[in-house]
PDBQT receptor file of N, H, CA, C and O in Angstrom, charges set to zero:
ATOM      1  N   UNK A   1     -27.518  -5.128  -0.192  1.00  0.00    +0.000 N 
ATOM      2  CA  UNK A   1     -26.342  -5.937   0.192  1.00  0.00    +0.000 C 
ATOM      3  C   UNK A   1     -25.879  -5.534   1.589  1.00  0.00    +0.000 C 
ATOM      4  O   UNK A   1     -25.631  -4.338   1.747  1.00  0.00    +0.000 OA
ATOM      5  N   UNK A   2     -25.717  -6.415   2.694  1.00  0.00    +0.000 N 
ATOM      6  H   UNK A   2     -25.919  -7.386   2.565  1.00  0.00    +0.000 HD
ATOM      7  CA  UNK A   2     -25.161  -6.453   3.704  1.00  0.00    +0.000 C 
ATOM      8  C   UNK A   2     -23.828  -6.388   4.044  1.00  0.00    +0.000 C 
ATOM      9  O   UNK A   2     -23.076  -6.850   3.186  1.00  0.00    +0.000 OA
ATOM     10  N   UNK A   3     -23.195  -5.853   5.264  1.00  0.00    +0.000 N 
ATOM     11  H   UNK A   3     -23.806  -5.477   5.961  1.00  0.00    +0.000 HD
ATOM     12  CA  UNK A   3     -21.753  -6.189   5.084  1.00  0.00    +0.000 C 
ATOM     13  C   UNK A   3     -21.158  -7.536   5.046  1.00  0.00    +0.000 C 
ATOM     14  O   UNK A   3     -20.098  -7.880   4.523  1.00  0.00    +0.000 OA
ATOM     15  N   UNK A   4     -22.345  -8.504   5.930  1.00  0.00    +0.000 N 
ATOM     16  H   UNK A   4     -23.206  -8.225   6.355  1.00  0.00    +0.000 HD
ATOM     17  CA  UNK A   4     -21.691  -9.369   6.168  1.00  0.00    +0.000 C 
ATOM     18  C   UNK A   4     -21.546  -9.954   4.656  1.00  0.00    +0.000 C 
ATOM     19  O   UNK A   4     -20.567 -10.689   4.525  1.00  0.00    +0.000 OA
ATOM     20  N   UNK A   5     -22.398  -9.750   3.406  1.00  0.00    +0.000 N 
ATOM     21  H   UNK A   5     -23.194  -9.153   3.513  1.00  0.00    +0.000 HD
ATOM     22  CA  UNK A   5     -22.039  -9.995   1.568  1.00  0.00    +0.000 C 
ATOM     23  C   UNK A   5     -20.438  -9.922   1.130  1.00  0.00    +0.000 C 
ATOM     24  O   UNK A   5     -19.569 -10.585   0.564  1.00  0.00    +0.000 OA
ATOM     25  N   UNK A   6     -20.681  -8.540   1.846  1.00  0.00    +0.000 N 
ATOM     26  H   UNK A   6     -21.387  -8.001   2.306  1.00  0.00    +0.000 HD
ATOM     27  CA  UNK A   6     -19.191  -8.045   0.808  1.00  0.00    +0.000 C 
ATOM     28  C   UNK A   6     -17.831  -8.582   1.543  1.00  0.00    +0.000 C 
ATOM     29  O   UNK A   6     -16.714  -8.714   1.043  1.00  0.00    +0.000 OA
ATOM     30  N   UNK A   7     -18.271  -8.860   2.915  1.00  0.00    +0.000 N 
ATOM     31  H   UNK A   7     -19.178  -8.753   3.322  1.00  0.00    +0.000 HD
ATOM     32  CA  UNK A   7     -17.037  -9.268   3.611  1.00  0.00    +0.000 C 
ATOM     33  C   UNK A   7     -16.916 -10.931   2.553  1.00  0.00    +0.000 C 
ATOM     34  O   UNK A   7     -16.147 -10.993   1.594  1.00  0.00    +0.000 OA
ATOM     35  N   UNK A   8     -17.637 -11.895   2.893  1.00  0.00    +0.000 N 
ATOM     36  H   UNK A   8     -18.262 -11.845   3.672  1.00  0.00    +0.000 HD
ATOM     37  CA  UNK A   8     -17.620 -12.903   1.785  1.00  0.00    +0.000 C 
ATOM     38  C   UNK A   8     -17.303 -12.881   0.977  1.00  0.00    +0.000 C 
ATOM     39  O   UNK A   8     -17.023 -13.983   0.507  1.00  0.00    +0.000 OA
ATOM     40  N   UNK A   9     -16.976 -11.219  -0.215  1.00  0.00    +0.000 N 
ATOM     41  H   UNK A   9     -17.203 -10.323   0.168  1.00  0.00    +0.000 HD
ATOM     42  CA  UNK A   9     -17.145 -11.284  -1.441  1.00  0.00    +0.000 C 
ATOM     43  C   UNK A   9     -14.960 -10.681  -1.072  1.00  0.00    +0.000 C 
ATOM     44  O   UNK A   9     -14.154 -10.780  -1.997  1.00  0.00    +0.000 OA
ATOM     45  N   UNK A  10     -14.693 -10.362  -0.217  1.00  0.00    +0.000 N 
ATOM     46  H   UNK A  10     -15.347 -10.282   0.534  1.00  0.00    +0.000 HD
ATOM     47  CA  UNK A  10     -13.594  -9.395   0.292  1.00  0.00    +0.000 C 
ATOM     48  C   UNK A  10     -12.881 -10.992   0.381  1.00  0.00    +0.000 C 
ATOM     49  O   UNK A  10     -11.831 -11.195  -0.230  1.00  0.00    +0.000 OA
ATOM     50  N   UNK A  11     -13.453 -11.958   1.086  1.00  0.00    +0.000 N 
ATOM     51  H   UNK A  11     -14.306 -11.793   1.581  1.00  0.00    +0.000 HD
ATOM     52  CA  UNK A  11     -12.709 -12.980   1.785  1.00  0.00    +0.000 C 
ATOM     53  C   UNK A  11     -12.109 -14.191  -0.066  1.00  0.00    +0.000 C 
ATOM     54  O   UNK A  11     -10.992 -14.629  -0.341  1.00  0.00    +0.000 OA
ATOM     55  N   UNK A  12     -13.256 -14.299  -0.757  1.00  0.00    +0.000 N 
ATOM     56  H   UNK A  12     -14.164 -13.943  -0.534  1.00  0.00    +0.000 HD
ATOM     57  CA  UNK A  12     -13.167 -15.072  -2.304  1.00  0.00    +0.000 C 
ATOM     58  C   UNK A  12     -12.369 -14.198  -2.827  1.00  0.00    +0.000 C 
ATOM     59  O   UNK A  12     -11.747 -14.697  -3.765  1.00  0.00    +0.000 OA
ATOM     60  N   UNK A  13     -12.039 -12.803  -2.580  1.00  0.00    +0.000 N 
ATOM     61  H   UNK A  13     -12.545 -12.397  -1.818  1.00  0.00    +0.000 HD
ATOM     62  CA  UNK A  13     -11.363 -12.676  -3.637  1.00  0.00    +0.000 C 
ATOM     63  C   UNK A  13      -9.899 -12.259  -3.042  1.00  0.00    +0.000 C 
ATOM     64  O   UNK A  13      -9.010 -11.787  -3.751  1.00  0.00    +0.000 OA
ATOM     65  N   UNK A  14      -9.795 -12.460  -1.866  1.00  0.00    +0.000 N 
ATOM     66  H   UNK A  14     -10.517 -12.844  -1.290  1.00  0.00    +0.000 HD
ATOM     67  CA  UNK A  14      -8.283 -12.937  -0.849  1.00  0.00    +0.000 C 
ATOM     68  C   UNK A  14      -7.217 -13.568  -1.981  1.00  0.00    +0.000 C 
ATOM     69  O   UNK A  14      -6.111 -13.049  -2.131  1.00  0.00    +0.000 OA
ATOM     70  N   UNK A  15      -7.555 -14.494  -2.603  1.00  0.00    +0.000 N 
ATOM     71  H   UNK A  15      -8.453 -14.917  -2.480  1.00  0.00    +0.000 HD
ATOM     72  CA  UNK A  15      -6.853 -14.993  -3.237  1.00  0.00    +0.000 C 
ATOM     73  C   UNK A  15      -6.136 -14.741  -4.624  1.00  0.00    +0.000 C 
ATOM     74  O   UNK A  15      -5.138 -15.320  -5.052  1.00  0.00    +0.000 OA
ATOM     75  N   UNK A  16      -6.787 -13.863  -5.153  1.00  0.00    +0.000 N 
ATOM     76  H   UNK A  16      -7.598 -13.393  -4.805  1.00  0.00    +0.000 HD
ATOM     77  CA  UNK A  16      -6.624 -12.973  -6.083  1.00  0.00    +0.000 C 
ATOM     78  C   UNK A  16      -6.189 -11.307  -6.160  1.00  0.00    +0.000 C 
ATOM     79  O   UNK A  16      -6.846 -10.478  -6.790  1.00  0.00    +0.000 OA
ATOM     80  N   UNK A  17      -4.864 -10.981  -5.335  1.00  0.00    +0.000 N 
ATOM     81  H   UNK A  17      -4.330 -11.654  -4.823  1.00  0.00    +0.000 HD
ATOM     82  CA  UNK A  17      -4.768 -10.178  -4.864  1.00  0.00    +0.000 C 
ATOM     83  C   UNK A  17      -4.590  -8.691  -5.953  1.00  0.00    +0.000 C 
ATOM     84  O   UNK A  17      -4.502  -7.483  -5.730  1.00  0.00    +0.000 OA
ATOM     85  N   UNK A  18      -4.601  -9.764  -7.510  1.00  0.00    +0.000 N 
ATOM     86  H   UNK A  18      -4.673 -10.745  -7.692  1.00  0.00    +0.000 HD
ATOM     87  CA  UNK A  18      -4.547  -8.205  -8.630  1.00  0.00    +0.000 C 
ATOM     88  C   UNK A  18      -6.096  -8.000  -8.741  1.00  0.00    +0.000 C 
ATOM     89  O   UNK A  18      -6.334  -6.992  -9.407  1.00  0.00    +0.000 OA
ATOM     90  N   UNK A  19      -6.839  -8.419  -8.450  1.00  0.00    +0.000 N 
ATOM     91  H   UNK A  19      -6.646  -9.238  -7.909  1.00  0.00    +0.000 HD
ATOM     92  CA  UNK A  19      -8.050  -7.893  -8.261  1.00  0.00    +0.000 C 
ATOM     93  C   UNK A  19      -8.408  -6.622  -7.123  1.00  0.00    +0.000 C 
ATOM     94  O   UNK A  19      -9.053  -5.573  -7.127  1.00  0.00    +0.000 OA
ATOM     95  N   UNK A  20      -7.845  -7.150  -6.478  1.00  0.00    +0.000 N 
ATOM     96  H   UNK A  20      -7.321  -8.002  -6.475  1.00  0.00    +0.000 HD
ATOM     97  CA  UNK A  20      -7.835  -6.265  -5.433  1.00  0.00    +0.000 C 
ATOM     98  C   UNK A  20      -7.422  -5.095  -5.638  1.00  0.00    +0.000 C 
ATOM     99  O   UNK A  20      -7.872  -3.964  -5.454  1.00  0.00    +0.000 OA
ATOM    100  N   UNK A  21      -6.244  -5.650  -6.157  1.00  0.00    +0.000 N 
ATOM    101  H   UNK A  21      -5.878  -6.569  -6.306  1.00  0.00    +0.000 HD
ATOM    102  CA  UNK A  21      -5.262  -4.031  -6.287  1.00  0.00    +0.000 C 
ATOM    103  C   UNK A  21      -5.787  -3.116  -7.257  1.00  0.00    +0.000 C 
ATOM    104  O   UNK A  21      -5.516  -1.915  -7.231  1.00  0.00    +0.000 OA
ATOM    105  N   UNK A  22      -6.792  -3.837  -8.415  1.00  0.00    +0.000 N 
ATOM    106  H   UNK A  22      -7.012  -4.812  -8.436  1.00  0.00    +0.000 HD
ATOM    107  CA  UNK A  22      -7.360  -2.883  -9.356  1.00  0.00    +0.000 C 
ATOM    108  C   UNK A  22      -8.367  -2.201  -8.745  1.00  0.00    +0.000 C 
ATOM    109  O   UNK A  22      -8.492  -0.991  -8.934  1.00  0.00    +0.000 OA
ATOM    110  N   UNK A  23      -9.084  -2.796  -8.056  1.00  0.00    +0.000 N 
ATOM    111  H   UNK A  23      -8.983  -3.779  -7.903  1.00  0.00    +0.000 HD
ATOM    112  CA  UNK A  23     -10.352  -1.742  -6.710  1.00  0.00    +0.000 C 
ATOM    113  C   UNK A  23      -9.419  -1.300  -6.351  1.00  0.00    +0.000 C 
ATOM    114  O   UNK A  23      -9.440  -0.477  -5.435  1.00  0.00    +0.000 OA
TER     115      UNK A  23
């Protein structure tokens, strides 16, 4: 996996910010 993946995967889950907060 590339960064430029996870940035994509960072940007879909923008919107879902309790996801985030659980990472």
């Amino acid at each position: 996996m590339s960064i430029g993946s996870v940035a994509e995967r960072i940007v879909r889950y923008s919107h879902c910010p309790v996801l985030v907060l659980r990472n």
